[in-house]
C-alpha beads as a LAMMPS data file, in Angstrom:
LAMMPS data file: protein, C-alpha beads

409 atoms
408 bonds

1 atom types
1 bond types

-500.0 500.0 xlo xhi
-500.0 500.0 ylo yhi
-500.0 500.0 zlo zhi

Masses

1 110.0

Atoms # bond

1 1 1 -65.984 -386.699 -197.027
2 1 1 -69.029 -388.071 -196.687
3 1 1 -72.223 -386.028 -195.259
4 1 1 -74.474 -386.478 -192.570
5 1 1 -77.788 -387.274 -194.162
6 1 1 -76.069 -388.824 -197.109
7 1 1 -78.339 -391.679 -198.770
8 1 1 -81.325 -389.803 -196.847
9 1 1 -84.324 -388.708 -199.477
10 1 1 -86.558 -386.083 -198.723
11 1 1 -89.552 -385.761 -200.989
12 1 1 -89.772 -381.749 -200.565
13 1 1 -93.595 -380.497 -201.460
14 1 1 -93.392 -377.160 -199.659
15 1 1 -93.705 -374.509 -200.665
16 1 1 -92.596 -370.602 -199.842
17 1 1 -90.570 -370.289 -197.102
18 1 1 -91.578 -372.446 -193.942
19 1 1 -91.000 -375.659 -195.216
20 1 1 -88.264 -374.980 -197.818
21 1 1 -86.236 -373.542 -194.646
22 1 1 -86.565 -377.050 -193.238
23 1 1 -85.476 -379.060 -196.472
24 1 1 -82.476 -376.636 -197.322
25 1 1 -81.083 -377.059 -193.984
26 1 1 -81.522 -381.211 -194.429
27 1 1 -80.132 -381.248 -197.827
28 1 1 -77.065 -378.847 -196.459
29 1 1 -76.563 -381.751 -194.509
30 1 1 -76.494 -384.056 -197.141
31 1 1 -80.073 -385.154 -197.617
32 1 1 -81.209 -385.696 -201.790
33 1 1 -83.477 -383.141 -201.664
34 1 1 -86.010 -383.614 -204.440
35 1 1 -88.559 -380.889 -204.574
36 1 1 -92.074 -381.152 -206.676
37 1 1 -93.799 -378.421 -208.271
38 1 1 -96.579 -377.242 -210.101
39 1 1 -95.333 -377.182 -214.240
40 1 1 -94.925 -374.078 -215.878
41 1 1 -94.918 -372.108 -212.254
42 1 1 -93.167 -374.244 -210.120
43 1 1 -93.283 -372.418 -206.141
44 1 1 -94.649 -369.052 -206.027
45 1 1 -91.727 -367.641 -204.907
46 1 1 -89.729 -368.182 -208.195
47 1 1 -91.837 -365.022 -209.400
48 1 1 -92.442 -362.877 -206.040
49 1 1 -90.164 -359.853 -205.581
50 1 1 -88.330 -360.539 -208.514
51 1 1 -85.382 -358.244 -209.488
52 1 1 -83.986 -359.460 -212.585
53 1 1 -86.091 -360.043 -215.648
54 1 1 -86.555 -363.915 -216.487
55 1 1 -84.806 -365.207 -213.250
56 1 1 -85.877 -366.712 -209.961
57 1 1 -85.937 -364.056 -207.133
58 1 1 -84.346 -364.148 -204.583
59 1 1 -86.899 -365.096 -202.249
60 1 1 -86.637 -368.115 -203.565
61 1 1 -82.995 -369.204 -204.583
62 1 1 -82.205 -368.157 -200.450
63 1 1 -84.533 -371.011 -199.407
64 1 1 -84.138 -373.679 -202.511
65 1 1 -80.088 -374.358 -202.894
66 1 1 -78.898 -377.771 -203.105
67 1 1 -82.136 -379.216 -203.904
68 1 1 -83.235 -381.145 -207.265
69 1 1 -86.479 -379.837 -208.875
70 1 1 -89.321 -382.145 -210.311
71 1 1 -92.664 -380.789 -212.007
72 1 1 -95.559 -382.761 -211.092
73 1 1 -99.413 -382.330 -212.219
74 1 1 -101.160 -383.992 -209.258
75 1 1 -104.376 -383.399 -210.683
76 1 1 -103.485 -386.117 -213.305
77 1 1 -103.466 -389.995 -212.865
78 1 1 -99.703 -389.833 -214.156
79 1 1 -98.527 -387.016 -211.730
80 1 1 -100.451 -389.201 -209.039
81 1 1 -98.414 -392.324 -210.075
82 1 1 -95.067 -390.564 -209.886
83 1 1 -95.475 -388.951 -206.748
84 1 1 -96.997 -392.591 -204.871
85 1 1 -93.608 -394.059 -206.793
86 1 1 -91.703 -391.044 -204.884
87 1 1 -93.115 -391.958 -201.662
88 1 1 -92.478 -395.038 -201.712
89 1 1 -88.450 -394.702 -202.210
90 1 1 -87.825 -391.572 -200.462
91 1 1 -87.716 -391.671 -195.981
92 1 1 -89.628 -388.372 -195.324
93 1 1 -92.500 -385.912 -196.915
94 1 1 -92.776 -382.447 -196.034
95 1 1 -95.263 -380.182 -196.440
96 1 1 -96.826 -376.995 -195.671
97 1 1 -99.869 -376.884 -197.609
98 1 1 -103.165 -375.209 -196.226
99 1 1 -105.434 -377.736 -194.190
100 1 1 -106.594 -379.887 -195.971
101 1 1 -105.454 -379.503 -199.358
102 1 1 -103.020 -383.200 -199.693
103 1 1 -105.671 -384.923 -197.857
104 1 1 -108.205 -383.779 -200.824
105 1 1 -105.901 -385.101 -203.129
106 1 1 -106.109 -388.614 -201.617
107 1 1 -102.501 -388.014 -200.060
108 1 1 -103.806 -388.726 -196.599
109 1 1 -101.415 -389.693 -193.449
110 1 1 -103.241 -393.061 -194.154
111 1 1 -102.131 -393.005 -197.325
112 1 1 -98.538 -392.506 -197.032
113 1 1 -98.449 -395.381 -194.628
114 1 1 -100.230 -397.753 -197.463
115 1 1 -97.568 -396.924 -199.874
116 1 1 -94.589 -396.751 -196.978
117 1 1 -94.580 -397.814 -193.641
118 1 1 -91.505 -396.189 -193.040
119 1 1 -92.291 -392.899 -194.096
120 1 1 -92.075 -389.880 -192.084
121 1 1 -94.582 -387.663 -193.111
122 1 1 -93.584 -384.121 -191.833
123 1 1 -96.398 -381.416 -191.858
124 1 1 -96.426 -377.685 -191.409
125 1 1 -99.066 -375.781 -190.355
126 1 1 -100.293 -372.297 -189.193
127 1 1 -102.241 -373.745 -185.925
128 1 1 -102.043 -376.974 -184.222
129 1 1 -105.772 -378.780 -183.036
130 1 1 -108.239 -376.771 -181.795
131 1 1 -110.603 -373.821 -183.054
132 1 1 -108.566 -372.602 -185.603
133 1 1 -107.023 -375.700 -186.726
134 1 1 -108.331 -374.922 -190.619
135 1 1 -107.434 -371.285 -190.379
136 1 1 -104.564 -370.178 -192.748
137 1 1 -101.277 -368.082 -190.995
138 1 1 -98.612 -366.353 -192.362
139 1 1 -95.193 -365.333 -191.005
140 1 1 -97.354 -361.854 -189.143
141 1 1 -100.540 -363.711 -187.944
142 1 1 -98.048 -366.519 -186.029
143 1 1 -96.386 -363.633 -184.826
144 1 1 -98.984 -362.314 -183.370
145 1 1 -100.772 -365.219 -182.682
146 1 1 -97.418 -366.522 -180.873
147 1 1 -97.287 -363.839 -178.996
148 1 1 -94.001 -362.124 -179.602
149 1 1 -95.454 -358.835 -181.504
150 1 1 -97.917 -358.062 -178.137
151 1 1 -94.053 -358.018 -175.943
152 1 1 -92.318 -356.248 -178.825
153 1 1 -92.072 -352.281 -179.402
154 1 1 -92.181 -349.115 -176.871
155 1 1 -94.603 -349.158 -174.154
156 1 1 -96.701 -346.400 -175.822
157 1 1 -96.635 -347.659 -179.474
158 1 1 -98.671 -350.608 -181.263
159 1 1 -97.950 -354.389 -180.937
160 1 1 -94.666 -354.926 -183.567
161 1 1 -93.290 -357.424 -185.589
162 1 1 -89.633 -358.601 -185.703
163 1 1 -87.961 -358.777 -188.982
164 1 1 -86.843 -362.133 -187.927
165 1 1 -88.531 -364.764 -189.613
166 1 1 -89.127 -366.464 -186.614
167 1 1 -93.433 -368.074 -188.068
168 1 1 -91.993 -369.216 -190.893
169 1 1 -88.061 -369.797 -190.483
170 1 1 -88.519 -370.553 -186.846
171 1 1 -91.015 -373.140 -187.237
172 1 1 -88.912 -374.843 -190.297
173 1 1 -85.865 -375.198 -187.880
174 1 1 -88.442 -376.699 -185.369
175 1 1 -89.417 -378.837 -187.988
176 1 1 -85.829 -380.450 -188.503
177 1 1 -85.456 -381.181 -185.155
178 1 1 -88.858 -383.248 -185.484
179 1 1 -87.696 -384.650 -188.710
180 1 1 -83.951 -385.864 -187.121
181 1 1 -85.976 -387.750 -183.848
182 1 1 -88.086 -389.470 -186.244
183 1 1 -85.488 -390.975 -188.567
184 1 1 -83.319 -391.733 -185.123
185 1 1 -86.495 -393.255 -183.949
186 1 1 -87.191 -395.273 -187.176
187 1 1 -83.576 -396.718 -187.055
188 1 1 -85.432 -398.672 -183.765
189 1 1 -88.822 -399.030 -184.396
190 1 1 -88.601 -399.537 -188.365
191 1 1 -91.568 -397.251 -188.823
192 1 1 -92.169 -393.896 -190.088
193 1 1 -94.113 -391.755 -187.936
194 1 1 -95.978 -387.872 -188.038
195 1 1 -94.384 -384.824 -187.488
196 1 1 -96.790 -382.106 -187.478
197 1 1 -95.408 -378.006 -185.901
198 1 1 -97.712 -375.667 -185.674
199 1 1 -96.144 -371.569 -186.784
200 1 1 -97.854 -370.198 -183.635
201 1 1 -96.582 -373.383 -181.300
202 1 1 -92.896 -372.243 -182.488
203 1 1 -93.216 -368.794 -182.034
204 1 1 -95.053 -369.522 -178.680
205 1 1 -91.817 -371.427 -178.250
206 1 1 -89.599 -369.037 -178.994
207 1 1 -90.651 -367.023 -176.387
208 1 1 -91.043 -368.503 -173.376
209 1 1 -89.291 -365.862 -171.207
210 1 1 -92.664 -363.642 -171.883
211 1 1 -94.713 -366.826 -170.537
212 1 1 -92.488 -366.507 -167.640
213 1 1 -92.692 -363.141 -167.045
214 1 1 -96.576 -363.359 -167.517
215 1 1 -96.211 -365.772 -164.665
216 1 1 -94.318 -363.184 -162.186
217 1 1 -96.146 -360.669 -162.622
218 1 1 -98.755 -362.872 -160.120
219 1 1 -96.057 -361.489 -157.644
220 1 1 -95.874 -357.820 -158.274
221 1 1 -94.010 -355.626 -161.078
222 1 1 -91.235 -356.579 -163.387
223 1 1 -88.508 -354.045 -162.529
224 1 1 -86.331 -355.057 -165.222
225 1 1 -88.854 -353.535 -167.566
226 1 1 -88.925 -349.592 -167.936
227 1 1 -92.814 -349.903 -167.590
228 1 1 -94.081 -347.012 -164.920
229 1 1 -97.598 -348.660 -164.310
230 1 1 -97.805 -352.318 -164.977
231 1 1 -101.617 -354.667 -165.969
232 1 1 -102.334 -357.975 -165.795
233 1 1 -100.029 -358.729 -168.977
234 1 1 -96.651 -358.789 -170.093
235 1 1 -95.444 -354.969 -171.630
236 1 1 -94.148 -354.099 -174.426
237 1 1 -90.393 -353.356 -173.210
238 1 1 -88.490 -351.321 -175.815
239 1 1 -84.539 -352.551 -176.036
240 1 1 -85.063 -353.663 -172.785
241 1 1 -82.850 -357.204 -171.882
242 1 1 -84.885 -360.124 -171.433
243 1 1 -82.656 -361.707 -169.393
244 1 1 -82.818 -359.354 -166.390
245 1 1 -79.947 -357.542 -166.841
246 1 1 -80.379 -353.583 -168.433
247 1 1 -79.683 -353.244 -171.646
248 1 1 -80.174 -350.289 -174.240
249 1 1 -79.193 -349.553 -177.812
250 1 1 -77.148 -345.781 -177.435
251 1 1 -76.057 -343.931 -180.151
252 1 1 -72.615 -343.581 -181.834
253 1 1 -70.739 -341.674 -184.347
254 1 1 -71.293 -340.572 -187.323
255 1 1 -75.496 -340.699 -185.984
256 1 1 -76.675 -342.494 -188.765
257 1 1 -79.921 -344.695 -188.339
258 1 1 -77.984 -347.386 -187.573
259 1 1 -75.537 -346.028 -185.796
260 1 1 -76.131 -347.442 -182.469
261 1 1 -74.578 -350.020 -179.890
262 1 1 -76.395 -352.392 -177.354
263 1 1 -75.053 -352.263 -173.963
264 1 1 -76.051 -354.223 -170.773
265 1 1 -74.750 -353.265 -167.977
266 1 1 -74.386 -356.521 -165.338
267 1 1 -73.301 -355.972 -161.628
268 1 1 -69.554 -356.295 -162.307
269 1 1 -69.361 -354.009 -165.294
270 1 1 -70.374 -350.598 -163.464
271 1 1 -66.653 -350.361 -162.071
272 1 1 -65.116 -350.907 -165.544
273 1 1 -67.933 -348.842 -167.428
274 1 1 -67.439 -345.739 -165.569
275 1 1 -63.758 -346.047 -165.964
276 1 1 -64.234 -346.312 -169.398
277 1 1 -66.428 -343.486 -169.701
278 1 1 -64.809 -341.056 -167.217
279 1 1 -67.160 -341.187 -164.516
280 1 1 -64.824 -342.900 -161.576
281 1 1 -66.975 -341.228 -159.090
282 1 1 -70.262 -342.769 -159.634
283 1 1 -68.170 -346.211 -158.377
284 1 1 -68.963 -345.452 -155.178
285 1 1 -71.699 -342.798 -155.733
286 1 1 -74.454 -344.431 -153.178
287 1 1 -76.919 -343.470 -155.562
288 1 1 -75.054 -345.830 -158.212
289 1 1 -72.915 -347.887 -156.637
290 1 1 -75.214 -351.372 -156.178
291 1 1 -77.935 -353.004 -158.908
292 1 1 -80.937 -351.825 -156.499
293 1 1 -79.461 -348.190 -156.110
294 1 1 -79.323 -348.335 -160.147
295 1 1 -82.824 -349.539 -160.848
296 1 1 -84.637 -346.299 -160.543
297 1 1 -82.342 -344.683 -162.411
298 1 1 -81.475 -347.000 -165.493
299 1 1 -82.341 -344.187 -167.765
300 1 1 -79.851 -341.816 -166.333
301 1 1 -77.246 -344.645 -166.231
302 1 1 -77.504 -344.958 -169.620
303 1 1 -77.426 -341.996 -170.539
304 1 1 -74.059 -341.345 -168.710
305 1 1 -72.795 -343.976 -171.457
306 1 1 -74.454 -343.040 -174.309
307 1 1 -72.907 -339.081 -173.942
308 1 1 -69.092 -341.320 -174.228
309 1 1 -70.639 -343.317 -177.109
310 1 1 -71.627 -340.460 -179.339
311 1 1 -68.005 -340.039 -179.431
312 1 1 -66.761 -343.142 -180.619
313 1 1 -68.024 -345.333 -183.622
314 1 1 -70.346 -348.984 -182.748
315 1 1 -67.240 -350.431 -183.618
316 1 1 -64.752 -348.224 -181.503
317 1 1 -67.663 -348.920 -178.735
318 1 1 -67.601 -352.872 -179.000
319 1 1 -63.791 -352.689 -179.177
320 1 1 -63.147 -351.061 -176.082
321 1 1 -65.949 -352.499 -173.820
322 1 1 -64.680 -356.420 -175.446
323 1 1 -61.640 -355.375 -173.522
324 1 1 -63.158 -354.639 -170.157
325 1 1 -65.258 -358.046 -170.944
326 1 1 -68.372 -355.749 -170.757
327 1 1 -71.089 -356.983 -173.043
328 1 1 -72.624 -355.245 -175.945
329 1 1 -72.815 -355.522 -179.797
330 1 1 -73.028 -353.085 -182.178
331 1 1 -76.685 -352.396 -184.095
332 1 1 -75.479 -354.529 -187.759
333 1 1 -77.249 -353.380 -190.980
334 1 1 -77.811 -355.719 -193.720
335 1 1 -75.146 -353.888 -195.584
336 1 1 -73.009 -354.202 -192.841
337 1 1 -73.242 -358.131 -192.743
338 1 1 -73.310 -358.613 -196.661
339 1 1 -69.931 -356.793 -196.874
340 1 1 -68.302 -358.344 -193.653
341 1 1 -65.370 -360.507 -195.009
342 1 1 -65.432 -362.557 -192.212
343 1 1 -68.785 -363.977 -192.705
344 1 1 -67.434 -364.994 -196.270
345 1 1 -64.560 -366.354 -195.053
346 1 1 -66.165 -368.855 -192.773
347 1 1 -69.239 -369.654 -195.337
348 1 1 -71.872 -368.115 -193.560
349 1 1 -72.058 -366.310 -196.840
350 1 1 -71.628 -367.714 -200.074
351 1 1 -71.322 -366.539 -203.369
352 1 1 -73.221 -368.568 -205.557
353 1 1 -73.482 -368.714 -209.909
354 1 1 -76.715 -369.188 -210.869
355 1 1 -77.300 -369.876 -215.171
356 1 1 -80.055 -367.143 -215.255
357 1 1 -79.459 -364.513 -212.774
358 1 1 -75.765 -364.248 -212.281
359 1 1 -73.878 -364.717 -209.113
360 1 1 -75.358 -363.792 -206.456
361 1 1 -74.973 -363.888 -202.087
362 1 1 -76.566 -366.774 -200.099
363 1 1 -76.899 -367.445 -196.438
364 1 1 -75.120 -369.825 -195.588
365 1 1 -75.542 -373.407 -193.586
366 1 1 -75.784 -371.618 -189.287
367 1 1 -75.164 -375.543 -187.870
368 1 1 -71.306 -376.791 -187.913
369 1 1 -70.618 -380.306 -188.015
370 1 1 -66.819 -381.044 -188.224
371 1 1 -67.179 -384.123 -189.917
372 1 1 -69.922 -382.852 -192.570
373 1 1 -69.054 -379.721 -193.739
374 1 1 -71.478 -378.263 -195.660
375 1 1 -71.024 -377.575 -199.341
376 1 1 -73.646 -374.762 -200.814
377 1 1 -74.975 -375.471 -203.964
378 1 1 -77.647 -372.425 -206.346
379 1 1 -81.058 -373.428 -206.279
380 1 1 -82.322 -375.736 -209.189
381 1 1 -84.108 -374.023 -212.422
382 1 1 -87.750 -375.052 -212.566
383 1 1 -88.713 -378.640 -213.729
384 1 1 -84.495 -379.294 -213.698
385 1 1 -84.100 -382.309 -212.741
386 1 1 -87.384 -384.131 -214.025
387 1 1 -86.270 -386.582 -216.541
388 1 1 -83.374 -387.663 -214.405
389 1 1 -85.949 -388.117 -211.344
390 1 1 -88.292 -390.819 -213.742
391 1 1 -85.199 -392.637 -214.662
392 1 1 -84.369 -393.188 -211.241
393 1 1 -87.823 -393.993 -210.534
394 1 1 -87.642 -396.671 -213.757
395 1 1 -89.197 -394.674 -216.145
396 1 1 -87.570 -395.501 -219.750
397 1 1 -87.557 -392.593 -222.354
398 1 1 -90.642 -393.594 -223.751
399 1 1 -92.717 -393.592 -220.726
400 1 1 -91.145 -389.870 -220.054
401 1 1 -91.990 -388.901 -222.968
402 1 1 -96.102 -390.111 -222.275
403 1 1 -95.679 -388.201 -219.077
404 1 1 -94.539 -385.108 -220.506
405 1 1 -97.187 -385.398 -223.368
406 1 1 -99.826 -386.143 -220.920
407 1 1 -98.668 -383.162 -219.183
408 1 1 -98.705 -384.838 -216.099
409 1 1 -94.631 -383.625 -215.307

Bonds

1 1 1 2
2 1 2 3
3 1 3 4
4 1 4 5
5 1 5 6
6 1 6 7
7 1 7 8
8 1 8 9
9 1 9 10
10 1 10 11
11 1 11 12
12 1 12 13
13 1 13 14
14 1 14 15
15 1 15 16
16 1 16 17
17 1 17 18
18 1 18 19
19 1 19 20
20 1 20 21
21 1 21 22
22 1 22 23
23 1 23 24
24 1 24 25
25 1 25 26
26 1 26 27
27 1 27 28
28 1 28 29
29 1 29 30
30 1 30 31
31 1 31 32
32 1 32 33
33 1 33 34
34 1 34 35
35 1 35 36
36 1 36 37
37 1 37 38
38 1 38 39
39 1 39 40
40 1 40 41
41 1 41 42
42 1 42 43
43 1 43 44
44 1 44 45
45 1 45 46
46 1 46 47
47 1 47 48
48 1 48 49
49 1 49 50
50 1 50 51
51 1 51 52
52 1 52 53
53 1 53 54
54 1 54 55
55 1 55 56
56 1 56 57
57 1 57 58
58 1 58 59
59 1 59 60
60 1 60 61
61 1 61 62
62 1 62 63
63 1 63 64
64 1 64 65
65 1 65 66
66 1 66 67
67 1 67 68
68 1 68 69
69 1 69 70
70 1 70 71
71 1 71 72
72 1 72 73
73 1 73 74
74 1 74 75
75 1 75 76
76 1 76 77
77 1 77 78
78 1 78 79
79 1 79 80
80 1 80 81
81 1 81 82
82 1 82 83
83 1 83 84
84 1 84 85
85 1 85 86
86 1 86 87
87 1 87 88
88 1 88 89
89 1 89 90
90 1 90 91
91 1 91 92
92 1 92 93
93 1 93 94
94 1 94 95
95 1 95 96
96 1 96 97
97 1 97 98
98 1 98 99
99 1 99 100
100 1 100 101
101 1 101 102
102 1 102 103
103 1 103 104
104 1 104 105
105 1 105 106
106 1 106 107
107 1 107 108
108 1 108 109
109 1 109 110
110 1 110 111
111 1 111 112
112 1 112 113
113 1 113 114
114 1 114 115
115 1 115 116
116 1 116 117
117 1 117 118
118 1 118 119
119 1 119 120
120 1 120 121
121 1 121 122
122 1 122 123
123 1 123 124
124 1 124 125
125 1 125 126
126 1 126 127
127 1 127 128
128 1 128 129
129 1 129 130
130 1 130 131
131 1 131 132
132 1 132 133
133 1 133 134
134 1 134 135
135 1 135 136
136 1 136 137
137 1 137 138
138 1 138 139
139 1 139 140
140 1 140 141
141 1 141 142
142 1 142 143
143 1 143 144
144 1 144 145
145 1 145 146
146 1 146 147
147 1 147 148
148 1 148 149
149 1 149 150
150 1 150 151
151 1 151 152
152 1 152 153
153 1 153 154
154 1 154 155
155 1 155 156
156 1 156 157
157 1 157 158
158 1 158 159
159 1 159 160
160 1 160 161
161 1 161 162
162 1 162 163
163 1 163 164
164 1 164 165
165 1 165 166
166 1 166 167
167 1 167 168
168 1 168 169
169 1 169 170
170 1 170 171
171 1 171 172
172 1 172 173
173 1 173 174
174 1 174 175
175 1 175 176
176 1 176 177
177 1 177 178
178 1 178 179
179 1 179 180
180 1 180 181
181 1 181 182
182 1 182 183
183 1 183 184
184 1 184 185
185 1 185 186
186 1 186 187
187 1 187 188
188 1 188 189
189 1 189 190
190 1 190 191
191 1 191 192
192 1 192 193
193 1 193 194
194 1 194 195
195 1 195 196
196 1 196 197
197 1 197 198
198 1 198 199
199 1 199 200
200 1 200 201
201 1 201 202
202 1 202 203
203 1 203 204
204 1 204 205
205 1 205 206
206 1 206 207
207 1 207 208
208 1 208 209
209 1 209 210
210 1 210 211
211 1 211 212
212 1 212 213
213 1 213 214
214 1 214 215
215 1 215 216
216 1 216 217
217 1 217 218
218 1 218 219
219 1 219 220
220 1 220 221
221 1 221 222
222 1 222 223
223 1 223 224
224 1 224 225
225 1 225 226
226 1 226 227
227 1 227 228
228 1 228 229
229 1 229 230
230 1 230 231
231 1 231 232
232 1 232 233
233 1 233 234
234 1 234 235
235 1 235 236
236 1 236 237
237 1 237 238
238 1 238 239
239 1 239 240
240 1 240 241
241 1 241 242
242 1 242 243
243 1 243 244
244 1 244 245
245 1 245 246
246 1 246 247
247 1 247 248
248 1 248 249
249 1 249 250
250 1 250 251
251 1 251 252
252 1 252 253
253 1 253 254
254 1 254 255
255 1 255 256
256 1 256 257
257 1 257 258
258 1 258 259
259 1 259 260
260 1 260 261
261 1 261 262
262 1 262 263
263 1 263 264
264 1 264 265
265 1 265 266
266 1 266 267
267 1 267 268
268 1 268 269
269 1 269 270
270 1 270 271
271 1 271 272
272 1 272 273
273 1 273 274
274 1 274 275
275 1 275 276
276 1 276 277
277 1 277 278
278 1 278 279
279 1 279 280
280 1 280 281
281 1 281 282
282 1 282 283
283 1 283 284
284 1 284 285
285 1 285 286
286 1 286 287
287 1 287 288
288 1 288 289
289 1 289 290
290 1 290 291
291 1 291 292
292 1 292 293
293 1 293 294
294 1 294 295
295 1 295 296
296 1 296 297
297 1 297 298
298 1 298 299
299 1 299 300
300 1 300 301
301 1 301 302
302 1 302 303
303 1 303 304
304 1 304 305
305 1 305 306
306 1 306 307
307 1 307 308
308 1 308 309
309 1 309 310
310 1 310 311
311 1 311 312
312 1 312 313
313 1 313 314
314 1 314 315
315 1 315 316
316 1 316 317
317 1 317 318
318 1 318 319
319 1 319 320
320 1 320 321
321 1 321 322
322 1 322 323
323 1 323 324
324 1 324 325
325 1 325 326
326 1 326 327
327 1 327 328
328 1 328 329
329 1 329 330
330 1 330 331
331 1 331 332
332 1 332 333
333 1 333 334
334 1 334 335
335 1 335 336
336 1 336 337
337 1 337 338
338 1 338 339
339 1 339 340
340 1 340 341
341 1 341 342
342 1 342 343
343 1 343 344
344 1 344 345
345 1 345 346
346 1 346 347
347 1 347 348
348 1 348 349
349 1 349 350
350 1 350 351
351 1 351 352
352 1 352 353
353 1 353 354
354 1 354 355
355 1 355 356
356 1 356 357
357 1 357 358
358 1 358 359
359 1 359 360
360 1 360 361
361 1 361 362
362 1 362 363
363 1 363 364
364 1 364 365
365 1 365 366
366 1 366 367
367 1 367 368
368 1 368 369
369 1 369 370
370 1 370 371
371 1 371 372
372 1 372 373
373 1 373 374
374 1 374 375
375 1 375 376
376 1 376 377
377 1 377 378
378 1 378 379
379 1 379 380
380 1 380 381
381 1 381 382
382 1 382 383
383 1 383 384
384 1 384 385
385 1 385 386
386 1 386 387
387 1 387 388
388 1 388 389
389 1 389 390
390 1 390 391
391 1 391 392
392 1 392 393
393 1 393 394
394 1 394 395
395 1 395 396
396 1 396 397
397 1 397 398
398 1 398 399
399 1 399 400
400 1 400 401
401 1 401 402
402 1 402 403
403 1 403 404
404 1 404 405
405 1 405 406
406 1 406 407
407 1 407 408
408 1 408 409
């Protein structure tokens, strides 16, 4: 079966995680993913956090699978040539490089447009234009640039991070979608264009219900959040729901620290809740009967539910409420999603053999395209594919061979 982006070529020069987030996901669907790095180092991440001697980490194989590898001196007139050949037979660049640093090289946008007109030359980078357009960012400072760690975390603690990699990650996904409109485009125009996201436009993005909320509180207090005395800015709201509804994480059995299960409680759950929990009398309770006689006491409310939860497990919790079609989800560790058959089962993990570091667990491809399947492939050893990249290119064995002696691959 043939893939999606099959005979696409995507000339990958990112590095870490922001833009190899956006080429795995391209090549998953079936984009040649060729990937240049620096010899004898290759991307950063090959060495950071390693855990087994004399292998890639793992930082890097979960961002790098089904892509070819190429190592490319651009510093020297040969590694120059190869990459300008590259350009001009692949259909999109990407990059996340600091400001700057291609453009030094003589890799302008300009430049790319000289050697390809149809290139799509896709950029990544911690700002967009403005004051701190040459500013670096990393996945923290687009968080809180972005402005999801001031709205995350209790009330009376600091501004927090979310372990989601939504600066880095998150803007590679954006990236994709920027990346698919410009090769849709191209198929009327005929031209490349640039796609340029900016890691503190995409977590801005991502949340847009805290721009709306900053927008309501023009019009008095947010009563969805637990906040007692509001500012002039969105709070920080705890487990609070976003979405106007209340929600809370309660404990369960055994009590361990992640032993927990989000609940929201929407207008037609009460009646089936307090069934569920044995308190049939706060039905019609005036005090708790309605969503406005409720709001004051959201605290109490959920701690009615949480003294029924403590007795049941997250997943004897998420069971029972499924069946009263009450939402809520039970508070997943890592462990408990890298042992979840399920997840195996339908390849959102994958078990992977990699020559150096064993077999080992990767995400898997999160978009599902019936007639594209995806098919998971280990991330390529450093330099692997270089000599079969300069024969497609025309290179004959000799003029490898200069290149490698040149050390310019």
């Amino acid at each position: 079966m043939s893939k999606a982006l099959e005979g696409v070529r995507i000339l990958d020069l990112g590095h870490v995680q922001a833009a190899p987030t956006a080429t795995q996901l391209l090549a998953w669907m079936g984009a040649d993913v060729i990937k240049v790095e620096m010899p004898g180092r290759g991307d950063i991440t090959r060495g950071q956090l390693r855990d087994v001697k004399g292998a890639d980490s793992l930082y890097f194989t979960m961002l790098n699978s089904n892509k070819r590898s190429i190592t490319l001196n651009l510093k020297s007139p040969g590694g120059k040539k190869v990459l300008e050949e590259l350009v001009r037979r692949c259909d999109v660049v990407v990059e996340n490089f600091g400001p700057g640093v291609l453009d030094r090289q003589g890799f302008t946008w300009e430049r790319f447009q000289e050697i390809n007109p149809r290139i799509i030359y896709a950029s990544i980078k911690g700002f967009g234009p403005g004051r701190y357009a040459d500013f670096k960012a990393y996945e923290n400072v687009a968080q809180c640039m972005g402005g999801a760690a001031s709205t995350t975390g209790w009330e009376d603690g600091p501004p927090t991070v979310t372990g989601a990699q939504i600066g880095d990650s998150g803007t590679g996904v954006h990236l994709v979608a920027g990346i698919l409109a410009a090769l849709f485009q191209r198929e009327r125009s005929g031209k490349g264009q640039r796609v340029q996201v900016a890691m503190t436009d995409a977590v801005l993005n991502l949340c847009r219900v805290k721009m709306r909320d900053q927008q309501r509180l023009e019009h008095g207090p947010l009563l969805e959040y637990p906040t007692k005395e509001f500012g002039d800015t969105v709070p920080r709201a705890g487990n609070a729901s976003g979405g106007g509804q209340p929600g809370a994480a309660l404990r369960c059995a055994p009590g361990g620290p992640n032993d927990y299960v989000y609940v929201i409680i929407q207008p037609p759950s009460w009646e089936p809740l307090m069934k569920i929990v044995g308190r049939q009398e706060l039905i019609t309770d005036p005090d708790y009967a309605t969503p406005e006689a409720r709001l004051p006491r959201i605290p109490e409310c959920f701690s009615i539910i949480e003294h029924w939860t403590l007795t049941k497990t997250k997943f004897e919790v998420m069971a029972a409420l499924n069946e009263a079609d009450i939402p809520c989800g039970p508070i997943l560790s890592m462990r408990d999603i890298y042992e979840d058959k399920e997840l195996h089962e339908r390849g959102m993990l994958v078990e992977v053999d990699h020559p150096t570091r064993g077999r080992y667990v990767q995400v898997g491809m999160p978009i599902q395209l019936s007639d594209s399947p995806p098919d998971v492939k280990r991330s390529p050893l450093l330099g692997e594919h270089t000599d079969e990249v300069l024969g497609w290119l025309g290179y004959d064995n000799a003029g490898i061979k200069t290149l490698h002696d040149d050390g310019a691959v």
